[in-house]
C-alpha positions as CSV (number, residue, x, y, z in Angstrom):
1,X,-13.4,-35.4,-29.7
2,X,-10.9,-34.5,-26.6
3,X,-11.3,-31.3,-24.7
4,X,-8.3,-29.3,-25.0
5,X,-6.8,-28.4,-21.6
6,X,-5.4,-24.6,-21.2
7,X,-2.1,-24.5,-20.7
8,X,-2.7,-21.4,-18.0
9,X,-5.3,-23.4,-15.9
10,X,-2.2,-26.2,-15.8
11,X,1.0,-24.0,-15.0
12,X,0.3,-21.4,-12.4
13,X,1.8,-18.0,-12.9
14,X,4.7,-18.5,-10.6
15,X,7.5,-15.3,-10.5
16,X,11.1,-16.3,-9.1
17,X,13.1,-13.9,-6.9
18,X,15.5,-13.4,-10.1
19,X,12.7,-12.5,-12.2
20,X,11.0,-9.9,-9.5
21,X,14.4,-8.6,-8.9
22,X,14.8,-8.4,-12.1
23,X,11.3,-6.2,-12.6
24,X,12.3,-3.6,-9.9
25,X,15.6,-2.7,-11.8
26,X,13.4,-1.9,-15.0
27,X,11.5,0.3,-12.7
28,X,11.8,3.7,-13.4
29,X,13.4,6.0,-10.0
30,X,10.0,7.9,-9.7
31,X,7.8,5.1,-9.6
32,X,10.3,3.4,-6.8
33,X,10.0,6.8,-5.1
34,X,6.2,6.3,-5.1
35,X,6.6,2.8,-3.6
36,X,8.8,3.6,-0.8
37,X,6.8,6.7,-0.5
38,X,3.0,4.9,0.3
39,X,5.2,1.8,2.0
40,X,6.5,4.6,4.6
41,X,3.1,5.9,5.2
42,X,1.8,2.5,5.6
43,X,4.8,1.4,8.1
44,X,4.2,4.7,10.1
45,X,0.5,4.2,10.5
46,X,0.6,0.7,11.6
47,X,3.6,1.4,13.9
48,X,2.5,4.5,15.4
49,X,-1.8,3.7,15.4
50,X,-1.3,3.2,19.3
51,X,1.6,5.4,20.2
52,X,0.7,7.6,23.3
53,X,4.2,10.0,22.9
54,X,3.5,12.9,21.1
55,X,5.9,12.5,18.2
56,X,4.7,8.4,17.3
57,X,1.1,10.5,17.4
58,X,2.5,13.1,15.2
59,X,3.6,10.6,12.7
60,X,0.4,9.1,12.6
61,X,-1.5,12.1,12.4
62,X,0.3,13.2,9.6
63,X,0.2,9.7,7.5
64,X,-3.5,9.8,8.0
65,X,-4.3,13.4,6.8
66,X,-2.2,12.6,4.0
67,X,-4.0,9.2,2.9
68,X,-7.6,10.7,3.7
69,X,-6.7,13.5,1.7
70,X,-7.8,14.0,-2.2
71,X,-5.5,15.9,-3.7
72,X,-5.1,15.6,-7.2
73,X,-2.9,18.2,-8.3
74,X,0.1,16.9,-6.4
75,X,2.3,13.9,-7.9
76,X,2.9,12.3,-4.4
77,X,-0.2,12.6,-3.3
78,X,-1.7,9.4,-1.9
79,X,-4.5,9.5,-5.3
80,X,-1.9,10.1,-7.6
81,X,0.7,7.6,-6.1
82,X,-2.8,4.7,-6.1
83,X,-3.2,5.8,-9.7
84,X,0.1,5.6,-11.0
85,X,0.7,2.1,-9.1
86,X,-2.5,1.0,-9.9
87,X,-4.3,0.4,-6.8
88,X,-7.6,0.8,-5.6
89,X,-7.2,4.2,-3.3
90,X,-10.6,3.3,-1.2
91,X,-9.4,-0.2,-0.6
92,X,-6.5,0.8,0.3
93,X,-8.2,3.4,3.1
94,X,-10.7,1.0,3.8
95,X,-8.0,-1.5,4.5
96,X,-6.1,0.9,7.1
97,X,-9.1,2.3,8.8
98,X,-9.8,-1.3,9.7
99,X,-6.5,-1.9,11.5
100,X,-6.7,1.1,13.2
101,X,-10.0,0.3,14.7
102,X,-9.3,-3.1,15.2
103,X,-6.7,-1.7,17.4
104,X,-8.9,0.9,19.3
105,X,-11.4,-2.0,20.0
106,X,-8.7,-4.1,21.5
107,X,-7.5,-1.1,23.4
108,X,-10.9,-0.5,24.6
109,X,-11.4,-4.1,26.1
């Protein structure tokens, strides 16, 4: 008897540009919102994690309150956004607490 082979372990799941272009139009304006909402915060945080002026700080300040914080019961909160996009909201901290003291520690040396 021969092994059958599965078709998925033999073609990778590969998406063209067309076909992701293609998903973001089917996206609904909210959930694009949401996107560019937590892609902002992410931009500002990474940009501004070393800034000495006080508005780069200010920026950063803010975008870190606002990922640290909990909220629930607002629908762009940084939970609610990480539910509704289906990510991991700890990783996601865990993941930008780690850049930002990667960068202190380089600072410091």
């Amino acid at each position: 008897m021969v092994p059958r082979m599965n078709a998925a372990a033999v073609y990778p799941d590969v998406v063209l540009p067309v076909q992701q272009a293609a998903r973001i139009r089917q996206m609904t304006p909210e959930r694009r919102l949401m996107i560019a909402v937590l892609g902002d915060a992410i931009d500002c945080i990474v940009k501004y994690r070393s800034a000495t002026d006080d508005p780069g700080r200010r920026l950063f300040v803010e975008e870190t309150e606002w990922i640290l914080s909990e909220d629930i019961h607002w629908p762009y909160s940084f939970e609610c956004i990480c539910d509704v996009l289906n990510l991991d909201a700890a990783a996601v901290r865990v993941e930008l607490c780690s850049i930002s003291k990667t960068e202190r520690m380089v600072e410091q040396t």
